[in-house]
C-alpha positions in Angstrom: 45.0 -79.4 -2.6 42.1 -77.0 -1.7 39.3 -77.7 -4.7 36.5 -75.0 -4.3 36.4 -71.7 -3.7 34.0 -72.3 -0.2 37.8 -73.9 1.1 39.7 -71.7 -0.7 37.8 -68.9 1.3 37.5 -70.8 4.3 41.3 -71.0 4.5 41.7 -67.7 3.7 39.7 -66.2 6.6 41.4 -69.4 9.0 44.7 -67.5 7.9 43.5 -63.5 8.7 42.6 -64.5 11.6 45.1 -66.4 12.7 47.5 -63.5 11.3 45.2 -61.3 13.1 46.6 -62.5 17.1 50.2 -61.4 15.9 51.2 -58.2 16.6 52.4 -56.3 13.8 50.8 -58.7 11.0 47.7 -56.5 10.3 48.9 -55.9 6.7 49.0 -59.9 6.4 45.9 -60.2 7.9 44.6 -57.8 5.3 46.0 -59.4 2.2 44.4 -62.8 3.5 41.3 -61.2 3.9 41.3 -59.2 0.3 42.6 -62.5 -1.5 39.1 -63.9 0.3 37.1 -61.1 -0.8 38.8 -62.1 -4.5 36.9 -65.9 -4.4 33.6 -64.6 -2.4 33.0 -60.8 -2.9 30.2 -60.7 -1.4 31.5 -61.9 1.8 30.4 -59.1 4.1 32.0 -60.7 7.0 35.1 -60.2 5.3 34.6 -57.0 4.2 33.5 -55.7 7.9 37.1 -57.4 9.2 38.6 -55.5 6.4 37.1 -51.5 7.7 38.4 -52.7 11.3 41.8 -53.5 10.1 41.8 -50.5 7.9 40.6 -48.3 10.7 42.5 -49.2 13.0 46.0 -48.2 10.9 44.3 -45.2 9.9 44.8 -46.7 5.9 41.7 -44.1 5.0 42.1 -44.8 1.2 41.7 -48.4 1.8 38.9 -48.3 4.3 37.0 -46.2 2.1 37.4 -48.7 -1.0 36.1 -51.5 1.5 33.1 -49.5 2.5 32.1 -48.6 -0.9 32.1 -52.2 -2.1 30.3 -53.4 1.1 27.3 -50.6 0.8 26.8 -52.1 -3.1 26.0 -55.6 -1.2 23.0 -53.9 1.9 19.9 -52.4 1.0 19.6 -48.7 0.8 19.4 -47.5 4.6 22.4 -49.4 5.6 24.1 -48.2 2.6 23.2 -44.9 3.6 24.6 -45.7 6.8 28.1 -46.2 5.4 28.2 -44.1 3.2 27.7 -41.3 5.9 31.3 -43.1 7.6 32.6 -42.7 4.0 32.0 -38.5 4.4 33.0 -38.8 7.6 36.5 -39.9 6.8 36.6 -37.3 3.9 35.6 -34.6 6.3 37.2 -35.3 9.7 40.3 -37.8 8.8 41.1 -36.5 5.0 40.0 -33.1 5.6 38.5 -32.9 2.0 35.2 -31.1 2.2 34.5 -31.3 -1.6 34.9 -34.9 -1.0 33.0 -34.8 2.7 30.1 -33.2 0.7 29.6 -35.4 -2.2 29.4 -38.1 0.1 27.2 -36.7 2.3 24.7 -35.7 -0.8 24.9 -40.0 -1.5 23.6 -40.4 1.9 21.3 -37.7 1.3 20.2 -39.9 -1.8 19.6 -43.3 -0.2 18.4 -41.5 3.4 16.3 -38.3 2.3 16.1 -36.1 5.3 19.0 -38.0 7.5 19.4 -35.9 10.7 23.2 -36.2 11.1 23.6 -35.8 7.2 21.6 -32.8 7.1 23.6 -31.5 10.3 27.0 -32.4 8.6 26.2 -30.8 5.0 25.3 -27.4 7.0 28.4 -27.4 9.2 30.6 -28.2 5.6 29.2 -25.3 3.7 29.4 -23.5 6.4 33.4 -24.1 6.8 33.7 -23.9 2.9 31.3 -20.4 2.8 28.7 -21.8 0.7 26.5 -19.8 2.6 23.1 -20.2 0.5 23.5 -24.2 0.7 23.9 -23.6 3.9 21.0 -21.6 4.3 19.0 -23.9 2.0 19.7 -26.9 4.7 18.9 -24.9 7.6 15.8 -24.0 6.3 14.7 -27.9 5.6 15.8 -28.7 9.2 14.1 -26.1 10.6 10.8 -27.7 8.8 11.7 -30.8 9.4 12.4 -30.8 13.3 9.9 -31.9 15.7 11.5 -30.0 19.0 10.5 -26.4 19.0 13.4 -25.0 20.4 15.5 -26.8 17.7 13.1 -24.8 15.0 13.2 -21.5 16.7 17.3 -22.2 16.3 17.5 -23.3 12.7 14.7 -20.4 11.9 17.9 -17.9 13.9 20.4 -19.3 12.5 19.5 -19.5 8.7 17.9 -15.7 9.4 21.5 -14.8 10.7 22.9 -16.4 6.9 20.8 -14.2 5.3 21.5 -11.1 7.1 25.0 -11.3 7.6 26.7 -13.5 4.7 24.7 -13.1 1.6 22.9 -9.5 2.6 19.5 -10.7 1.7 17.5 -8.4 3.8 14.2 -9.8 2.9 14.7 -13.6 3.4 16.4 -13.0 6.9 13.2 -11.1 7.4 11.2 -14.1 7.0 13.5 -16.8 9.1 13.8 -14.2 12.2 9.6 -13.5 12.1 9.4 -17.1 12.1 11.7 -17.7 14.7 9.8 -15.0 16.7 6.1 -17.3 15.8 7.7 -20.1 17.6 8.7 -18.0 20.1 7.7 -14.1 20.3 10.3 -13.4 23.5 13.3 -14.5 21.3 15.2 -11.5 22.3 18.4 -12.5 19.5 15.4 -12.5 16.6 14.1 -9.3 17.9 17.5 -7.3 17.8 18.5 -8.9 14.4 15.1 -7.8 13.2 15.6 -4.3 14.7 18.8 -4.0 12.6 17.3 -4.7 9.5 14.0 -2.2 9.9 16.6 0.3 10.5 18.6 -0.3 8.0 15.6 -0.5 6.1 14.5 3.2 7.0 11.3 1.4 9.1 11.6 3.2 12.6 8.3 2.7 13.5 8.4 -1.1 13.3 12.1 -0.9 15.4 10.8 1.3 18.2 8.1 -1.5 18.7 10.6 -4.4 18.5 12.6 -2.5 20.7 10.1 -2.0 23.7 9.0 -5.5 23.0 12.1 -6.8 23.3 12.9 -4.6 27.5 10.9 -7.2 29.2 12.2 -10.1 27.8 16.7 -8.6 28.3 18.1 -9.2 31.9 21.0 -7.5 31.4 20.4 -4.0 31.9 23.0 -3.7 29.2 21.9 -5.3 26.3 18.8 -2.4 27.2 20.3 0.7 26.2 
C-alpha cells in the first residue's frame, strides 16, 4: 500500500513517465500527471510536463488551464512570462483576440512596459480596428524605445493612426513633427504632413515641406 502522499506522487510521475515512452499514451501520461498535481499542486515539475503534453496535441483549453495554475505558484515576472504564452495561444492558436487582449493586459499588469506585450497589444487592436488603443500603445513605445530609428517609426506609424483611421488632424500633427525631430529627412513624415497643411488650407507651410522634402526623394517620381 502506498501511505503518503510524497509516494503517492512519486508513483504517479514514475507512471507518466513511463506512459510517456509509449507512443500513443500521451492522454495516460496526462491523467497520471493531473492525478499528481491532485496530491502535490504545487508541483511545478508536473505542471511544466503537463504544458509539453498539452502542447504538443495542440489540447489549447487544457494547456491554458495548466499555465494559469502554474503562473499562481512563480513570482510576478515569470508569471508574466506565461501569461504572455497564455495570449499567445488565444491570439495565434484560438484566434480569439478579445481573449488574446485580456491576456496580454495581465502581462501588461505583472510586466509594465513588456516589449513583446506592448508589440502584440498594438498589432491586436490593430486587426480588431481599435485604432485609438492602438495609437495609445504606439505612442508609449515610441517613448519608451531606446533605438532612434525604432522612435522615428512608432512616432510614423501612430501619426499615420491618427491621420488616416480616426481623422484627428491635430494629433497626427504632433506624431509626424516628432517623427521629423528625430529625423528631419524623413521624406514619409514630410508628405503625410504636407497632406494635412493642405487639407488644412496652410499652403505656405506645404510649399516649404515640399521643397524640403526634393533633396531628401530619389525617385524622380515621388518629386512631381
Amino acid at each position: 500500500a502506498v501511505e503518503s502522499d510524497r509516494e503517492r506522487a512519486a508513483l504517479y510521475r514514475r507512471m507518466a513517465s513511463l506512459w510517456e515512452e509509449i507512443p500513443g499514451s500521451s492522454a495516460r501520461a496526462e491523467e497520471c500527471l493531473e492525478k499528481l498535481l491532485a496530491v502535490d499542486p504545487r508541483s511545478e515539475d508536473a505542471l511544466r510536463s503537463l504544458e509539453r503534453l498539452y502542447y504538443a496535441e495542440r489540447k489549447w483549453a487544457e494547456l491554458i488551464d495548466a499555465c494559469r495554475r502554474h503562473a499562481e505558484l512563480v513570482p510576478p515576472p515569470n508569471a508574466g512570462e506565461i501569461h504572455f504564452q497564455i495570449a499567445a495561444i488565444y491570439e495565434h492558436e484560438l484566434r480569439d483576440p478579445d481573449k488574446a487582449i485580456e491576456s496580454y493586459l495581465d502581462v501588461e499588469t505583472l510586466l509594465p512596459n513588456h516589449a513583446d506585450t506592448m508589440e502584440a497589444l498594438t498589432r491586436v487592436y490593430e486587426k480588431t480596428a481599435q485604432w485609438q488603443k492602438a495609437a495609445d500603445v504606439l505612442a508609449r513605445r515610441a517613448q519608451l524605445a531606446e533605438i532612434k530609428s525604432q522612435r522615428l517609426e512608432l512616432h510614423h506609424k501612430a501619426g499615420e493612426i491618427y491621420a488616416e483611421k480616426l481623422g484627428d488632424a491635430a494629433k497626427a500633427e504632433t506624431r509626424f513633427v516628432r517623427a521629423l525631430e528625430i529625423d528631419p529627412t524623413h521624406v514619409p513624415s514630410m508628405t503625410a504632413l504636407v497632406e494635412i497643411y493642405r487639407k488644412n488650407g496652410d499652403f505656405l507651410k506645404a510649399a516649404k515641406l515640399l521643397v524640403e522634402a526634393v533633396p531628401h526623394t530619389p525617385n524622380r517620381l515621388e518629386r512631381t
